[in-house]
N, C-alpha and C positions, 0 to 999 in steps of 0.2 A: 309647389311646396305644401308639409299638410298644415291643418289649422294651428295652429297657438294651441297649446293646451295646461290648467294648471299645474303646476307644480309645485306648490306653498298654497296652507291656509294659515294664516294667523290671526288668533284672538286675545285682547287686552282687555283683561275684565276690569282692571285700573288703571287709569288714563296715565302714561306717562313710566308704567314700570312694566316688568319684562311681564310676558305672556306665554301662551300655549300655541303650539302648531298642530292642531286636530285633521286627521283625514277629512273630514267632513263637518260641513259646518249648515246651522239652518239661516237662511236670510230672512232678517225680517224689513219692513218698510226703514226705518231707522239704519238698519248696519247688520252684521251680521250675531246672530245671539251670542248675547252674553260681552259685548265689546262693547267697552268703555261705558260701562252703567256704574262705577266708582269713579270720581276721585277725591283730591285731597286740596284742602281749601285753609289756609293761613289765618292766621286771629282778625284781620279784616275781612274775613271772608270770600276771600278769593283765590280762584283756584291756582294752584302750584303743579308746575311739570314743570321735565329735566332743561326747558330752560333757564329758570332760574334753579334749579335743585339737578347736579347730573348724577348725584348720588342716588337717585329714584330709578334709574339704570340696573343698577346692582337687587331691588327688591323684585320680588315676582308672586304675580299670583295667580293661584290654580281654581278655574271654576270649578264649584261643585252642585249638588243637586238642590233645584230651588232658587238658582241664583247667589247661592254662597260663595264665599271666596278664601282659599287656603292662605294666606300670606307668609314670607320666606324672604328672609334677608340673612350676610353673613351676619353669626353670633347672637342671630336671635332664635327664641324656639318658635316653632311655626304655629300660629295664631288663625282659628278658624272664626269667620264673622258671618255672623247671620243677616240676611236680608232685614231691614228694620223692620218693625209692626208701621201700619197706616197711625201717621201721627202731624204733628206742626209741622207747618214747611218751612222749610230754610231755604230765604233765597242766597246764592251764591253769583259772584259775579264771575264770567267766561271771557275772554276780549272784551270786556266791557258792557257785555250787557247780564240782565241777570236771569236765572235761571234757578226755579222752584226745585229741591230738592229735598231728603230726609238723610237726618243725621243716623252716622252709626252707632253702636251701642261704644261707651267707652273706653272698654279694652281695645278698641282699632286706634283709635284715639294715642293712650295711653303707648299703644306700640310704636308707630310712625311716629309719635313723638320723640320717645326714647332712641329709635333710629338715625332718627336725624339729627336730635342733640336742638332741638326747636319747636315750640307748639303748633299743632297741624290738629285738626278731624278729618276725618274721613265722613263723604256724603255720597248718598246713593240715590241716583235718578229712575225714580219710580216709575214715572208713566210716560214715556218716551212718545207715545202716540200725540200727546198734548202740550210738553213740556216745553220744546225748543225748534221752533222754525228751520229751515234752512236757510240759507241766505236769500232774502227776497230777492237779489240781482240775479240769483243765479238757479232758483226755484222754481218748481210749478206749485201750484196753490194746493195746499194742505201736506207737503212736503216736511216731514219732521228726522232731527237726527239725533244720537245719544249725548256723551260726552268726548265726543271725537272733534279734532283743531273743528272741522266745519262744513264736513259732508259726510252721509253713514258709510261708504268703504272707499277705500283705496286701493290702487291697482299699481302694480310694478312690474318691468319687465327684465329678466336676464339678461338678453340681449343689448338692452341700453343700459346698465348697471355694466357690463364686460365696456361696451362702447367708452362711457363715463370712466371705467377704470384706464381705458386705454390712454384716455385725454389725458387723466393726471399724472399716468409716469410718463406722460410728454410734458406737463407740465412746469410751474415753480417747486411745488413741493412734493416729487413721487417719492421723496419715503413715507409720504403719508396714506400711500396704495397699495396694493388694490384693498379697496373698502367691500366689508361683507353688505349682503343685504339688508339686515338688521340696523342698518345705521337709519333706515329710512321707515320704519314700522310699518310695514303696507298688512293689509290684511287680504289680499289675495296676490300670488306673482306669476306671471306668465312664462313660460318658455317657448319656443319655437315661432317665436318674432323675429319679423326684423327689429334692427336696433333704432328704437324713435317709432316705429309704424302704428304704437299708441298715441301719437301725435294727431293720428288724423282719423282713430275711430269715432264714432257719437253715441253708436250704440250696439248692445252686444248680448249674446245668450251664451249662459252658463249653466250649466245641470240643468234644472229646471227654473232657473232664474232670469229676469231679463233687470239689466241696466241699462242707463244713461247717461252719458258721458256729458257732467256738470260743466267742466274747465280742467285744465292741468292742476298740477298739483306743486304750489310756492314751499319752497324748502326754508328753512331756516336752523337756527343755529344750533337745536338739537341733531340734527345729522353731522356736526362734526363730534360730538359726543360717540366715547368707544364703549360699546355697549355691556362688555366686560371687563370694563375698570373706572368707567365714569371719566375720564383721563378725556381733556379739547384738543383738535387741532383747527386746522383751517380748513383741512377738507371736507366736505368737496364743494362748500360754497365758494370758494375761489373759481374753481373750474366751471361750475355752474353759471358762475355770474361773468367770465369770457364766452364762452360756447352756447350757455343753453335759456339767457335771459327771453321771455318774453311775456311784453310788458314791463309791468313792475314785480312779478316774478321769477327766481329763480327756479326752474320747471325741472323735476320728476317722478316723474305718475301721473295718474290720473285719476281725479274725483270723482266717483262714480254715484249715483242715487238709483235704487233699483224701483223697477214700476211694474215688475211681477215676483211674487219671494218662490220660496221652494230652498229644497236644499242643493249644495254644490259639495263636489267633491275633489280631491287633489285626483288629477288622472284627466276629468271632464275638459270635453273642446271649450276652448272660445271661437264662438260663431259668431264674425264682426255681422251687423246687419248692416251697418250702414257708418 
């Protein structure tokens, strides 16, 4: 059989709202450029995604030159935001811990407000080389990632996405399938896998990039979120949590941390090493 090879790149230039699928993308130590260096932080200062917000679904933004970002929701007009000037830090809190940030100017503010009908800013993480650890349990030392749940990429594969859709119209609730990709935000997805056989890489080359396979990747309640109507159901953490628990995770994908960057492109092998 031949190697895996990409098939999707996706980039999130704000955490938790639709993005871009580029032919090619550059990896940096953190993630891949330009993913997930926004998001959006509540009057206590903490950050919000479409878990609590599935309305953040429906906004999208388009990176531009410099780090900019196009923003696009229905019934608004579309709102370009500048990278901030070097100013005070704001820390924001992430799962709990906190994280140095800068605020945006506030027209982005002013917009996601009005959007969602509640006060939000928007914050932008400056320096990703120094900002935010990886999880020390599951790090090598000097390890850093953006504003991504909690490793710089994610990996998905066709073949277990087809596998997983097969479970759930075996399931309780198949009219809730088959589920597109996009329920799972990955930022690279594979084809020509078997189904699960990311189960048991550790490590792997891409274009010119090499990764490291961190841990699987825990699903939560944003994958039942329909990514074209912000609309819950149950799946597929039902099926997941029959079929595919391990640990205290419901498992799909794969947390990846790269330890050589370069760019990668939709077409490029994945060369399992190991």
């Amino acid at each position: 059989m031949a190697n895996p090879y990409v098939h999707a790149l996706h980039v999130h230039p704000v955490k938790s709202v639709a993005g871009i699928a580029p032919d090619e993308a550059a990896v940096e130590p953190w993630g891949l450029s330009g993913d997930r260096r926004w998001a959006l932080v509540d009057t206590s200062g903490t950050v919000i995604t479409q878990r609590q917000w599935p309305r953040l679904a429906l906004a999208a933004a388009r990176p531009l030159a410099g780090g900019a970002v196009a923003l696009s929701a229905p019934g608004m007009a579309e709102l370009v935001v500048e990278v901030p000037e070097p100013g005070p830090l704001e820390p924001v809190v992430l799962f709990g811990k906190k994280v140095e940030t800068v605020v945006a100017a506030g027209a982005a503010a002013d917009w996601f407000s009005t959007w969602l009908s509640a006060p939000v800013r928007l914050v932008h993480l400056d320096a990703p080389a120094v900002r935010r650890p990886v999880d020390p349990e599951y790090a090598l030392p000097g390890e850093t990632v953006s504003l991504a749940d909690g490793y710089p990429v994610l990996l998905a594969s066709l073949a277990s996405l087809d596998a997983l859709n097969a479970l759930i119209g075996r399931g309780e609730h198949p009219e809730e399938g088959p589920l597109p990709m996009n329920r799972f935000r990955p930022n690279v997805v594979v084809a020509g896998a078997e189904p699960w056989a990311e189960d048991g890489w550790q490590r792997m080359a891409i274009g010119e990039a090499v990764f490291r396979v961190a841990r699987e990747c825990g699903r939560c309640i944003v994958t039942t979120t329909d990514q074209a109507t912000a609309q819950r159901g149950r799946e597929p953490l039902k099926t997941l949590g029959r079929h595919r628990r391990i640990g205290k995770s419901l498992a799909f994908g794969r947390q990846l941390v790269p330890v050589r960057t370069g760019t990668v492109r939709v077409g490029d092998e994945v060369r399992v090493l190991g």
